[in-house]
C-alpha positions as CSV (number, residue, x, y, z in Angstrom):
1,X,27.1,126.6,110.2
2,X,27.7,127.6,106.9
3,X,28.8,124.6,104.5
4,X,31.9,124.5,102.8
5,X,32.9,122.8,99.5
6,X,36.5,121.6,99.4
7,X,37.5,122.3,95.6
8,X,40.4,119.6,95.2
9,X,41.7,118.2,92.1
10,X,38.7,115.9,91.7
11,X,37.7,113.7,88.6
12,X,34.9,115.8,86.2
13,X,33.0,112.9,87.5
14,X,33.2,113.7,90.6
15,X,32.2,116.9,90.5
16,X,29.2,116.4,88.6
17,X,28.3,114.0,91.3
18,X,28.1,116.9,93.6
19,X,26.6,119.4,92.0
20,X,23.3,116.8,91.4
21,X,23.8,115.6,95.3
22,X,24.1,119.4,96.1
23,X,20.9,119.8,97.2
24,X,20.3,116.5,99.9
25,X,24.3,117.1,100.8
26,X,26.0,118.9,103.5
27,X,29.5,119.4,102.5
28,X,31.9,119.7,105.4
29,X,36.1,120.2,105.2
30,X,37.6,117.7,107.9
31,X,40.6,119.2,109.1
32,X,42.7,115.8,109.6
33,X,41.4,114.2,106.2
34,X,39.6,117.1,104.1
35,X,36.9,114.3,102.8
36,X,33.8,115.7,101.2
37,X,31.0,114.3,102.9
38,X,27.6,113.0,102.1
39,X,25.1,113.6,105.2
40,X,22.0,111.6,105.0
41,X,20.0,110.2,107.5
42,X,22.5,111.0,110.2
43,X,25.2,109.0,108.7
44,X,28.1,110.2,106.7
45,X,29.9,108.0,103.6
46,X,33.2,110.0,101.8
47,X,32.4,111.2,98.4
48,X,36.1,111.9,97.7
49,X,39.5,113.1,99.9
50,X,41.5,115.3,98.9
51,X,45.7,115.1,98.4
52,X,46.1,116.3,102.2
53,X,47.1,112.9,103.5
54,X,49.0,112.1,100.0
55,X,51.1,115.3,100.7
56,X,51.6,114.3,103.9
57,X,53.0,110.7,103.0
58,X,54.9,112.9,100.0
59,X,56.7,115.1,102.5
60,X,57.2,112.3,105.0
61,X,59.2,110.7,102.6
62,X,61.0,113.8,101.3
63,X,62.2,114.5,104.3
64,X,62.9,111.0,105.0
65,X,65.0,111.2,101.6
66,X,67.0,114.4,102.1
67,X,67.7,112.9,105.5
68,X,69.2,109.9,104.0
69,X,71.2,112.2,101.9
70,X,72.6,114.3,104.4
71,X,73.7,111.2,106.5
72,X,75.3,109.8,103.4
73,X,77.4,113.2,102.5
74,X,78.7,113.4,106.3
75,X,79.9,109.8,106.2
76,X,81.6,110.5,103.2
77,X,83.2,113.6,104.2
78,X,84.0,112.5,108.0
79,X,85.6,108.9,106.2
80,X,87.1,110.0,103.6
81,X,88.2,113.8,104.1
82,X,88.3,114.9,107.7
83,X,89.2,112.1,110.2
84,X,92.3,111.3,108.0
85,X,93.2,115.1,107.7
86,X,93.3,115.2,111.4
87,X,95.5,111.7,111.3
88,X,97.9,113.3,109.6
89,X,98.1,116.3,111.7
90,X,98.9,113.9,115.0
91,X,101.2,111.9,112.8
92,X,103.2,115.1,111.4
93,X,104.9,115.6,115.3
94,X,105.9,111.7,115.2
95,X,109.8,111.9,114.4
96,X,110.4,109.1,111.5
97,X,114.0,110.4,110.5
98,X,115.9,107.4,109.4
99,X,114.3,104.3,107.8
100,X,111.7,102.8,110.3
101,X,110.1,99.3,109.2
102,X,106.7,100.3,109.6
103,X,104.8,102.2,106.6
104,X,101.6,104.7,107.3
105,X,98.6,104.8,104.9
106,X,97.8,108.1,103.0
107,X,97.0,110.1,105.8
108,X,100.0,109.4,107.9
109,X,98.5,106.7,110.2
110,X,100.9,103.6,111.1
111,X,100.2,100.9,108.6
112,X,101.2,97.7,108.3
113,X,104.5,96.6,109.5
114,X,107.5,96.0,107.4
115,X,107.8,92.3,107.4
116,X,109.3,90.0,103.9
117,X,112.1,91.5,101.6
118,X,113.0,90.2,98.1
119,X,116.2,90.0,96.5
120,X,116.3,90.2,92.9
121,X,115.2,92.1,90.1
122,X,111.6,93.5,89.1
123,X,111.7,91.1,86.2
124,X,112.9,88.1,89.0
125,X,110.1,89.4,91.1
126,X,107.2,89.4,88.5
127,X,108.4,85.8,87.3
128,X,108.5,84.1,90.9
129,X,105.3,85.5,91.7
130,X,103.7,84.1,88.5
131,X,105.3,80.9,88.9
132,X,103.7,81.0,92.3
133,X,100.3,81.7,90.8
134,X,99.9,84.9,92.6
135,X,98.5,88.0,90.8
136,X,99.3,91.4,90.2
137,X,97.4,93.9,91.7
138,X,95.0,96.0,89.5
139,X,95.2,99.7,90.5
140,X,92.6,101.5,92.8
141,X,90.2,103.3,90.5
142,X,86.8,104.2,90.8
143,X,85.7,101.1,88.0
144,X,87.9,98.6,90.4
145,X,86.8,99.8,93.9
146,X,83.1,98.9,92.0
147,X,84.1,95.8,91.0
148,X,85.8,94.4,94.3
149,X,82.0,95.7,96.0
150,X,80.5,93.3,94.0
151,X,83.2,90.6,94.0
152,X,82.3,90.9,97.8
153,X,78.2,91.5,97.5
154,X,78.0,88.7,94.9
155,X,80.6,86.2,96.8
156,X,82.5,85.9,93.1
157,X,86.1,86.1,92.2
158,X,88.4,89.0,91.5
159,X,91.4,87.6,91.7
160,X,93.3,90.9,90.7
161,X,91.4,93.1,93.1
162,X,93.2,96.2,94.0
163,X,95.1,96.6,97.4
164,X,95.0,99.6,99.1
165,X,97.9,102.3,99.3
166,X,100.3,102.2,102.1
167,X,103.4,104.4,102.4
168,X,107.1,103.7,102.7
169,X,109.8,106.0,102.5
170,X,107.4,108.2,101.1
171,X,106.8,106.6,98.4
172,X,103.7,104.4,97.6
173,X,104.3,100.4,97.1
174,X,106.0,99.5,93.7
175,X,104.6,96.4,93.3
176,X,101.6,94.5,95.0
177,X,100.5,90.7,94.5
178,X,97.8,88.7,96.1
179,X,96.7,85.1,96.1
180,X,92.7,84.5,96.7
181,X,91.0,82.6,99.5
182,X,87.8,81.7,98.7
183,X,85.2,82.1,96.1
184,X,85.1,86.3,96.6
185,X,87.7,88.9,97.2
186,X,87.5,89.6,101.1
187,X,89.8,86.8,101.9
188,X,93.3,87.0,100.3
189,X,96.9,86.6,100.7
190,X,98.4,89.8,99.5
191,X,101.7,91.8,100.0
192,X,103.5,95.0,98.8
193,X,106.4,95.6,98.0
194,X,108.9,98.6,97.4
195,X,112.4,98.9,96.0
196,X,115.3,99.9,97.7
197,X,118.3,101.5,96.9
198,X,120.2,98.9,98.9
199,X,121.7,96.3,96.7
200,X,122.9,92.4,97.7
201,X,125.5,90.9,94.9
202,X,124.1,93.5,92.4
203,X,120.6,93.0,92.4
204,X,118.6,95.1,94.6
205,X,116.8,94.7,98.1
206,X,112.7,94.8,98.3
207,X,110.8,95.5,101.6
208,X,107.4,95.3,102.4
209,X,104.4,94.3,103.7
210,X,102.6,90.7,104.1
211,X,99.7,90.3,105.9
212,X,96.1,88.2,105.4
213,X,93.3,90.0,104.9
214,X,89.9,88.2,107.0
215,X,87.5,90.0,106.0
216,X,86.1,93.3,104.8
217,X,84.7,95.8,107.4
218,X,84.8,99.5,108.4
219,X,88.0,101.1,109.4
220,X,87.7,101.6,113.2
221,X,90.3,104.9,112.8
222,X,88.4,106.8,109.7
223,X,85.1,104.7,108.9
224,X,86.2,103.9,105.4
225,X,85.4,100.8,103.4
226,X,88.5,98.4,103.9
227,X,90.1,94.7,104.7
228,X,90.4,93.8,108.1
229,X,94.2,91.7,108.5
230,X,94.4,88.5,110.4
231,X,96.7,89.4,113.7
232,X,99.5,87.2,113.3
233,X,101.2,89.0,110.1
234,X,104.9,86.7,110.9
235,X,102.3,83.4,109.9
236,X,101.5,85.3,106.4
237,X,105.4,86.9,106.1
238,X,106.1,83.2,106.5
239,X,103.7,81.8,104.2
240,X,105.0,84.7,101.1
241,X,108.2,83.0,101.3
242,X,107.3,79.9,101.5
243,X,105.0,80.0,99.0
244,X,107.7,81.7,96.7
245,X,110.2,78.7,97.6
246,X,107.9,76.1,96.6
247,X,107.4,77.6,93.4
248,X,111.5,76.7,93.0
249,X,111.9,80.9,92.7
250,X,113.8,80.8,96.3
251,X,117.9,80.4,96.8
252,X,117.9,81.0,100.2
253,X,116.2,82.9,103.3
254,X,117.6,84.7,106.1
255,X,115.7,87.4,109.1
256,X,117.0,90.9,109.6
257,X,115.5,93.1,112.0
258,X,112.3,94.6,111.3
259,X,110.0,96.7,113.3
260,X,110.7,94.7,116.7
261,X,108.2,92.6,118.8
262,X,105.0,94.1,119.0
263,X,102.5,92.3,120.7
264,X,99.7,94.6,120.4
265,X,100.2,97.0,117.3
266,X,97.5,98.8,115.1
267,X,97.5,99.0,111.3
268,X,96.1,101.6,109.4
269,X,92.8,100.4,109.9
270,X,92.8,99.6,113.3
271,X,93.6,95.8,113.3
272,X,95.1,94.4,116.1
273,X,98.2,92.5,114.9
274,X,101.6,91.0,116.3
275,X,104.8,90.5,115.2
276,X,108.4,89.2,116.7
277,X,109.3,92.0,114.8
278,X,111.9,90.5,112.3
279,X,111.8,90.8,108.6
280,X,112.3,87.5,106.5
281,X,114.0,87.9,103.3
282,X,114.1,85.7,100.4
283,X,116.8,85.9,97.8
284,X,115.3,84.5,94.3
285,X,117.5,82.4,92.4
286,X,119.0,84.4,89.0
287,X,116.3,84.4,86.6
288,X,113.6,83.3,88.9
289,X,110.7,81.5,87.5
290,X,112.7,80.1,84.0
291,X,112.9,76.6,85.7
């Protein structure tokens, strides 16, 4: 059998090595592992191997890479682009003529229920919730969606993190406040709100949303990054108000109906929550949060 000389990027060194060994070598090509070989004596000890087997761990983790990559992309896409396109197909045959007390997110799935209304003006509402020592919502951006990652990641506070979008009338919230649990964003207090054209004694009427968000998750209806709420949204509707009253922002409180009793509803996210289904609203004292 003829020998064969396997002329891989090898050292000068090397090479010199076997063109002196040349004549007391036989020099085979292994097919699994390409190593030169020194025969003597009946035993065989590698001069060199080849790249084979580092091309081989190469590709491995090329394709390993690119496969990681793809994955990545079709999460993205099915998440974020096509599972909420085909939401709001399904949700574009629900009739919501007439004002309903339940908002959708984005993509026209039912949100949170409509549970805590305001009475006063934007300037009374930014005042009681200060006095309150609840914060203004930053908005969703790329920079803050970053920053509530790491407020989560890092377990450290963010105590302006954004809050997700949720529909009403077709309109996005006005206004959105939240009051931290915890050392890190994923627990909070939080609620939106949206004004009305209704109006009591003048000033106008705000609806919208309380709920406590648990923890963050996936979304079990699009497999996007979000909160998951605590079920019993009346405790937290209760607990706004409250909160608001103790601050000295509150005149007085009374229920009007809201979404009705739901015992087992699903937010835009797919939390479980429940509800008697009334609204609580609060009607701030005239110039809320001066004294």
């Amino acid at each position: 059998m003829a020998a064969q000389l396997y002329c891989g990027p090898v050292s000068r060194r090397i090479r010199r090595k076997v063109d002196i060994c040349r004549v007391n070598c036989s020099w085979t090509e292994c097919g699994d592992h390409r190593v030169a070989q020194r025969r003597i004596g009946g035993w065989a000890r590698p001069l060199y191997a080849t790249t084979v087997e580092t091309r081989k761990r190469h590709s491995a983790r090329r394709r390993l890479a690119t496969a990681l990559a793809v994955i990545a992309i079709a999460y993205l896409a099915v998440a974020y682009v096509v599972l909420p396109a085909i939401w709001s197909r399904i949700e574009e045959r629900v009739d919501t003529s007439g004002r309903t007390m339940l908002t959708t997110t984005t993509a026209g799935i039912p949100g949170d229920p409509v549970n805590v209304g305001l009475v006063g003006t934007r300037e009374e509402v930014l005042r009681a919730f200060a006095e309150a020592a609840w914060n203004p919502a930053d908005p969703v951006t790329l920079a803050s969606g970053i920053e509530i990652g790491l407020s989560v990641a890092l377990d450290r506070p963010y105590k302006d993190a954004p809050i997700s979008t949720l529909i009403y009338e077709g309109r996005k919230q006005d206004l959105a406040f939240e009051k931290q649990e915890g050392a890190s964003a994923d627990r909070r207090h939080h609620v939106r709100l949206w004004q009305t054209t209704e109006t009591h004694d003048g000033r106008p009427l705000w609806l919208g949303t309380a709920s406590f968000d648990r923890s963050v998750g996936i979304s079990a209806y699009t497999g996007e990054v979000t909160h998951h709420i605590a079920p019993d949204v009346d405790a937290e509707r209760d607990y706004v108000i409250a909160n608001l009253d103790k601050a000295g922002a509150v005149a007085s409180s009374h229920s009007v109906p809201g979404r009705g009793a739901t015992w087992e509803g699903r937010n835009g996210g797919g939390d479980l929550y429940f509800t008697d289904g009334a609204a609580l609203v609060g009607v701030l004292k005239s110039g809320a949060g001066n004294g």
